[in-house]
ROPA-837718 format. One record per residue (C-alpha): x, y, z. Coordinates in steps of 0.02 Angstrom, whole numbers, padded with zeros to 5 digits, always signed. Layout:
XYZ...
! end
This chain:
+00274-00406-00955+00118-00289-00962+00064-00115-00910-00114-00059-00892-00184-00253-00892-00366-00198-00864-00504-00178-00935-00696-00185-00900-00796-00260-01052-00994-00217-01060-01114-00373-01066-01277-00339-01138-01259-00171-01096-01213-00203-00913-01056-00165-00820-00941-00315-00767-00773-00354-00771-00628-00417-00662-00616-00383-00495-00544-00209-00439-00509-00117-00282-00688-00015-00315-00735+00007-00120-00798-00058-00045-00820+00087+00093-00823+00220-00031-00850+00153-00205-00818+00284-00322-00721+00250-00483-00559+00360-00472-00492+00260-00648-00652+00321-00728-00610+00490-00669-00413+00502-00699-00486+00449-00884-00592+00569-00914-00526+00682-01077-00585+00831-00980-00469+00812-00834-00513+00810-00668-00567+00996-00635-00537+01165-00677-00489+01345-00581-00540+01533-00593-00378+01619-00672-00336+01704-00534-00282+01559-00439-00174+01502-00561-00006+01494-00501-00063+01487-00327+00070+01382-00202-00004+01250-00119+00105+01137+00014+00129+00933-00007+00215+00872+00134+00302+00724+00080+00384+00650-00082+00317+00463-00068+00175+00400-00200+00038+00517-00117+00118+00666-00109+00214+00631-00294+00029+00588-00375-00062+00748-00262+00071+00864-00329+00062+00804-00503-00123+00828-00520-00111+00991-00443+00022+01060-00566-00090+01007-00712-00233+01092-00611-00116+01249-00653-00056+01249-00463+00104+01277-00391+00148+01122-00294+00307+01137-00160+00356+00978-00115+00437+00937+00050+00507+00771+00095+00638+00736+00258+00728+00586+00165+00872+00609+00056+00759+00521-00086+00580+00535-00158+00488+00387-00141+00429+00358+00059+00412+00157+00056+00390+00148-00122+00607+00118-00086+00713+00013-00202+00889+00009-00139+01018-00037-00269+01160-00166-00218+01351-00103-00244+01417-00123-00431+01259-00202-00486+01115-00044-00498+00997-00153-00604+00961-00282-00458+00848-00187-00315+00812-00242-00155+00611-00196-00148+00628-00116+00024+00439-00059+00064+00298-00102-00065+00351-00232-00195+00206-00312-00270+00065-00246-00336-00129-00307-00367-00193-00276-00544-00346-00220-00460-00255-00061-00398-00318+00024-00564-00273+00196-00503-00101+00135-00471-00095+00056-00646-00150+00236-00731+00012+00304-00660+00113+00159-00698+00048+00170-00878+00084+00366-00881+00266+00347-00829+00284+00207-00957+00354+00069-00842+00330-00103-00847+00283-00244-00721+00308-00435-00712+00207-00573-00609+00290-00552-00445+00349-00746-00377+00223-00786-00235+00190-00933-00145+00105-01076-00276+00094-00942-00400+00098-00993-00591+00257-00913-00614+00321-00961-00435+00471-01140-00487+00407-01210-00315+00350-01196-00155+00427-01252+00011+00313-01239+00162+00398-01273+00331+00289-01301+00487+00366-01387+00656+00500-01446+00577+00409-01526+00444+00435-01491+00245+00328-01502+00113+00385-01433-00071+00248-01405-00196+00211-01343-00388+00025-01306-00348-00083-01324-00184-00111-01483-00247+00070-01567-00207+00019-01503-00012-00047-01633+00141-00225-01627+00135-00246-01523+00273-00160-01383+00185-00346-01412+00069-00457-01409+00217-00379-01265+00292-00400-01172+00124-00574-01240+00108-00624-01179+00303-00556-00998+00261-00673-01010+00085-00814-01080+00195-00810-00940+00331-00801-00791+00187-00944-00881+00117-01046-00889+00280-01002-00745+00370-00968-00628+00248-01050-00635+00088-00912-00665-00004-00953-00702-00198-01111-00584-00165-01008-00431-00134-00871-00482-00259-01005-00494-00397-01068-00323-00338-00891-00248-00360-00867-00347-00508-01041-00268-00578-00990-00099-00505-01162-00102-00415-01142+00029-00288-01304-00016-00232-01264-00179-00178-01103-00154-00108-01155-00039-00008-01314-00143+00072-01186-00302+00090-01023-00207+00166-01119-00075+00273-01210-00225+00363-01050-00321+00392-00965-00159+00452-01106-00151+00594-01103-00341+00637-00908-00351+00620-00808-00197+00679-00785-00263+00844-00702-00434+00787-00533-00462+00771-00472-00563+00625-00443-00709+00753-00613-00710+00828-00691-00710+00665-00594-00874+00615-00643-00943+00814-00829-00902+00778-00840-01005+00620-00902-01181+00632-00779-01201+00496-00646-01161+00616-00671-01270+00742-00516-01349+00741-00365-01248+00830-00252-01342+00720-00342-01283+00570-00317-01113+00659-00147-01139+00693-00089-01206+00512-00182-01062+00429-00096-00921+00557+00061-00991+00487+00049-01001+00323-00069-00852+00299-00221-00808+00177-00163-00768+00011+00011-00694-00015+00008-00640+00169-00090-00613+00319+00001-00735+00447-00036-00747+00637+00035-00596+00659-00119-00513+00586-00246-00602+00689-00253-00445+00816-00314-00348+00674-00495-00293+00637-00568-00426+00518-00642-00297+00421-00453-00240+00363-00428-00424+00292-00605-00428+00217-00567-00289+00117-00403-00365+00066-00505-00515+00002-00650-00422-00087-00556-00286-00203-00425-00437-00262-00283-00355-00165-00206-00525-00132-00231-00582-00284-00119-00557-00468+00030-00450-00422+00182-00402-00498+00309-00309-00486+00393-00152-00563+00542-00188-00665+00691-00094-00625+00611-00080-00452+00437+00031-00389+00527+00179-00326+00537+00242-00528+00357+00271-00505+00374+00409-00390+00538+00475-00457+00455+00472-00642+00289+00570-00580+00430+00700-00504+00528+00727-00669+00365+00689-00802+00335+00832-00931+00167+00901-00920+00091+00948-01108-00078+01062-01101-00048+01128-00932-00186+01258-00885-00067+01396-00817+00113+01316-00841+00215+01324-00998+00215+01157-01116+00356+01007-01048+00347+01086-00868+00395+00966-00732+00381+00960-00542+00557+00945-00544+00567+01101-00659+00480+01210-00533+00571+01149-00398+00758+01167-00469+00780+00968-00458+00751+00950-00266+00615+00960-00148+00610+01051-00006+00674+01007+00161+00559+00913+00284+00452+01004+00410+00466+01053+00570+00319+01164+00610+00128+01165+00540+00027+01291+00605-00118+01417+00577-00088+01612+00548-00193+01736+00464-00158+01708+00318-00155+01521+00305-00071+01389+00356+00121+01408+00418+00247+01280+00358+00423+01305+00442+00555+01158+00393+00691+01092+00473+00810+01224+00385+00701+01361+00480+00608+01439+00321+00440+01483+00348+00303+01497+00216+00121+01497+00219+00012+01424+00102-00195+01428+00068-00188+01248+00061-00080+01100+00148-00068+00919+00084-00003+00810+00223+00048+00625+00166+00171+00549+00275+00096+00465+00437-00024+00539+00529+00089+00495+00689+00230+00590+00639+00097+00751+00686+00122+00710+00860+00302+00662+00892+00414+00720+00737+00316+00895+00680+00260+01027+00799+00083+01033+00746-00021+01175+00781-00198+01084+00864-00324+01191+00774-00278+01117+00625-00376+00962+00648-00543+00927+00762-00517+00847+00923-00614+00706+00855-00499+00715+00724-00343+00711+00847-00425+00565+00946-00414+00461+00777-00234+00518+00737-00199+00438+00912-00287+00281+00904-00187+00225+00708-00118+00074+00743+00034+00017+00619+00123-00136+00597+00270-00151+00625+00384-00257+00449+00579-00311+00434+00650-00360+00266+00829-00449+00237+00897-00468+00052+01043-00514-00018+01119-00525-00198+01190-00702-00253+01296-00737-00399+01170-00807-00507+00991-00895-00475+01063-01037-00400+00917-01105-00335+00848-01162-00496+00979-01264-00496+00918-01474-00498+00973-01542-00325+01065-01696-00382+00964-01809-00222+00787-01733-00287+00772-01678-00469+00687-01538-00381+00742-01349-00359+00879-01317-00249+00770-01181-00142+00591-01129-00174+00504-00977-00107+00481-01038+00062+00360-01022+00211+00390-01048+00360+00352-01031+00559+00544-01019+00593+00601-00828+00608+00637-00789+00427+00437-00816+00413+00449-00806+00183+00583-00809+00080+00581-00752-00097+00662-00768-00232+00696-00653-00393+00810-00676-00556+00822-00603-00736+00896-00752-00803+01024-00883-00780+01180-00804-00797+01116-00634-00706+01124-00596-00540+00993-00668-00423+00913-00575-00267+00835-00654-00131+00733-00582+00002+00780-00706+00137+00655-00614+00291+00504-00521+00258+00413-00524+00420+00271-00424+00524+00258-00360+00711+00313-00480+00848+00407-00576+00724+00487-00408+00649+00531-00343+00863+00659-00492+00865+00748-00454+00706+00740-00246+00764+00886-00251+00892+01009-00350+00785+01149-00269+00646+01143-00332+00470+01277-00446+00491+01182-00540+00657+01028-00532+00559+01092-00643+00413+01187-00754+00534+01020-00805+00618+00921-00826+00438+01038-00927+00375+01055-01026+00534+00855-01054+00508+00864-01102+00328+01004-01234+00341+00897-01316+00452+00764-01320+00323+00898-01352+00171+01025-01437+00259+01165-01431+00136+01143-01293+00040+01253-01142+00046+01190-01026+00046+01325-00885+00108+01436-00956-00011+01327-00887-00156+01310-00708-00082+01399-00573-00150+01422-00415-00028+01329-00341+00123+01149-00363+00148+01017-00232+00135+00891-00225+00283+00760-00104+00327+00652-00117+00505+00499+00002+00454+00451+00055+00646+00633+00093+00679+00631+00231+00539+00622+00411+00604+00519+00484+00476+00405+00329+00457+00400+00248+00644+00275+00078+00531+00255+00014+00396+00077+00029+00367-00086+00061+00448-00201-00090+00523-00352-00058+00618-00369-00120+00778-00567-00212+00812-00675-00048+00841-00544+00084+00743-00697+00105+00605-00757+00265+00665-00586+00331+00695-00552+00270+00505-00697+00365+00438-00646+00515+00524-00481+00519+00445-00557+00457+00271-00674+00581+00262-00557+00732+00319-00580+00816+00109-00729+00854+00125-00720+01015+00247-00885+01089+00210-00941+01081+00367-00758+01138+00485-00747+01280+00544-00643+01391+00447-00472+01369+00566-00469+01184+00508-00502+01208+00307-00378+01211+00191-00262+01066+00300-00301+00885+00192-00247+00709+00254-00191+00586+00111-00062+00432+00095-00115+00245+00150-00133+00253+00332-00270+00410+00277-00360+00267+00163-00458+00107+00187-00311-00027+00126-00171+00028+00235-00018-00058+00153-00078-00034-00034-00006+00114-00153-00178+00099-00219-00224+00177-00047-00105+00326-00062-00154+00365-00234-00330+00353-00200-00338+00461-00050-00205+00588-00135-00333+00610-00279-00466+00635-00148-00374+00777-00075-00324+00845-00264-00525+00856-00259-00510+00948-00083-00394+01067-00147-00488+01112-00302-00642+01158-00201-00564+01247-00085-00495+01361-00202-00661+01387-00292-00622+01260-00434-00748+01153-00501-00753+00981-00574-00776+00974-00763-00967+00933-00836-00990+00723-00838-00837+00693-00716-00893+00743-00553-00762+00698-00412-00741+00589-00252-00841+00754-00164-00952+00776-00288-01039+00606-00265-00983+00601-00070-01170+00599-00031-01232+00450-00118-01047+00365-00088-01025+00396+00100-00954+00283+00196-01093+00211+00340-01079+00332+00501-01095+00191+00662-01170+00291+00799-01083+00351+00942-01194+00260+01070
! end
């Protein structure tokens, strides 16, 4: 188990290290700033104590409020659910609350370093999460037209399983400057990543991730096409994502997204639940040991209802009809829910703005688990020698199954579906019950002869992301030609330039940043608007720290023209 795994030796006085999720849009170095001894910024004493809105209790709005109470704010959290968390969700099963079904995010790249600052502070602990042909993965089935092939390592796989890995290494290397970037963001060489990704942004917004495989030489070959759809890039990324703009899986590939996850023990919705109750010690403002949770008498306040501007600010009604205003808003649930669940007042945002709030495209995600009696499927099948079940691909409806144990004679969980889109629309109409009737129909015909049902114990837990009220996706994924509309909504903190109707109103959580999907995402664009905030109320950064604004400038994110 680890923490913080990270760090970035010097070489001959030269920056290098692993790879990290440093850009590559806007490359500035939030861990540098979170570490900073002289905190991220300071305020004039008489805004101290000031009450400043953060809609929504999920990891952006948990991290946002957190900095702002050691700013010396007064945070006031609202969240509809009934929890704090958003899809940072770990759902308990009956009579066993140390086995978690991982509901929304569940693995997580230790090139999120942001992430990993918070995970440090709240003093949990992760483990390699079990992906497909990882090291600490038993085995690997991978199903394809009825066709099975179990594997240790990528080597045990056909040799087109190679060739298909080798064309998808071939076009990065080609098309998109693959190890050239990655050594820039290895080197921190803003520079560089900025000449490499701002050209591929102009040469590749329009592609999809599909036509960017079809235009390859490498890719010649629909079957090589076909196999890779299925089994995906990485830990993910099946056919389901080939509508997407290639830049979205670029990305992915570049910061090491894909790459080294784990998991949080004891499930990831502590994170946000730990920022919530965490004692704050040399507050500006606050008294020592105060606590979000302090200042909010243990709960958050309702959701909200109404967002609007009055004279003296912005207006935030929720759904129990208060109605407070506030200097400053943070907003991190879905942009969406702006125009269908919250009656938003439209001077709050641009009508560019509005235009991009329209145009977010989210996928759509399903997940089945179930708990079994113990991790049966480590189990020697008496026929084989080999594992009884392996974490399993396949093109058949439950798409991956994984599998996760804390020993032998603990319980076992399995997450028997995780699936995207299309494939997550024909699990959406069904009940739990018809849901695990049809996966388990599926995997006998991969495992004929294993049980599978007989090793369950209880209900299932499911969760269909688009059919959530409050959520309506599960994360953001630009269509080809959404960059502009991205940049609009990226670059929302820095209001220098709005007219004074729209300041004060900031945009943060993952659909707001470049890697829809990743906490790394919400904590990074939460942070951004923490910056937002600060200037707004005539705060400064502290000398040798400046901010995500500060260096906005030199950092920008390239502005494609119009025409």
């Amino acid at each position: 188990m680890t923490t913080f795994p990270l760090e970035r030796p010097r070489e001959n006085g030269t920056l290098s290290g692993p790879l990290t999720m440093f850009g590559p849009d806007f490359p500035f170095a939030y861990d540098d700033w979170l570490a900073h001894p002289g905190g991220l910024g300071t305020l004039p004493d008489g805004v101290h104590g000031t009450e400043v809105a953060v809609v929504g209790g999920g990891i952006a709005g948990l991290v946002a409020a957190h900095e702002l109470l050691r700013l010396g704010l007064r945070p006031v959290v609202y969240e509809a659910e009934q929890q704090l968390g958003g899809r940072m969700r770990s759902a308990a099963f009956d009579g066993h609350p140390d086995a978690v079904a991982e509901l929304g995010a569940m693995r997580f790249p230790v090139s999120a370093t942001a992430l990993y600052h918070y995970i440090t502070e709240a003093g949990l602990q992760t483990k390699a999460f079990p992906n497909p042909l990882g090291p600490e993965t038993p085995s690997t089935v991978v199903d394809l037209e009825g066709r099975r092939h179990w594997a240790r390592t990528a080597a045990d796989l056909p040799s087109i399983y190679q060739q298909v890995s080798d064309a998808w290494d071939k076009a990065l290397q080609e098309n998109a400057e693959r190890s050239a970037i990655e050594d820039a963001i290895r080197r921190r060489d803003v520079g560089t990543i900025k000449a490499i990704w701002n050209n591929l942004v102009s040469r590749l917004d329009d592609q999809s991730f599909y036509e960017f495989l079809a235009n390859s030489t490498s890719f010649s070959s629909f079957r090589h096409r076909e196999i890779f759809g299925q089994v995906g890039f990485g830990t993910g990324g099946w056919d389901t994502d080939f509508p997407n703009s290639i830049l979205e899986i670029l990305r992915v590939v570049f910061s090491g997204a894909d790459d080294e996850q784990r998991s949080i023990v004891g499930g990831c919705q502590q994170l946000p639940e730990r920022l919530w109750t965490h004692r704050h010690h040399g507050l500006a403002h606050w008294p020592d040991g105060t606590s979000l949770a302090d200042l909010h008498g243990g709960q958050p306040r309702p959701g909200v209802a109404r967002l609007e501007r009055d004279g003296a600010g912005i207006a935030v009604q929720d759904t129990c009809g208060d109605r407070r205003t506030y200097p400053a808003v943070v907003f991190t649930p879905h942009v969406r829910l702006l125009t269908t669940r919250i009656r938003t007042d439209e001077r709050l945002l641009s009508r560019p703005l509005w235009t991009a709030v329209e145009r977010t495209h989210y996928m759509g995600s399903s997940k089945v688990f179930v708990l079994t009696d113990r991790p049966f499927w480590r189990d020697a099948d008496p026929g084989t020698g080999r594992d009884t079940l392996s974490m399993t691909l396949t093109d058949r409806g439950p798409r991956s199954v994984y599998l996760m144990d804390d020993g032998p004679d603990r319980p076992g969980v399995m997450c028997l579906s995780y699936t995207w889109n299309d494939d997550s629309a024909k699990q959406a109409t069904l009940d739990d019950d018809e849901r695990l009737d049809s996966i388990l129909a599926a995997l006998a015909r991969i495992y004929p002869g294993v049980d599978i049902r007989s090793r369950i114990v209880g209900p299932p837990i499911t969760v269909t992301w688009e059919n959530e009220p409050n959520f309506n996706g599960a994360f953001k994924a630009n269509l080809p030609g959404h960059y502009r509309y991205q940049r609009r909504l990226y670059t929302h903190f820095m209001q220098q330039e709005m007219s004074p109707e729209q300041r004060g109103f900031f945009l943060a959580g993952d659909d707001i940043s470049w890697t829809g999907g990743f906490a790394e995402g919400a904590v990074t664009t939460a942070l951004n608007a923490v910056w937002g905030v600060l200037n707004h109320l005539g705060g400064t950064t502290v000398p040798g720290n400046p901010g995500p604004g500060d260096l906005f400038s030199e950092l920008a994110p390239v502005d494609l023209p119009m025409d």
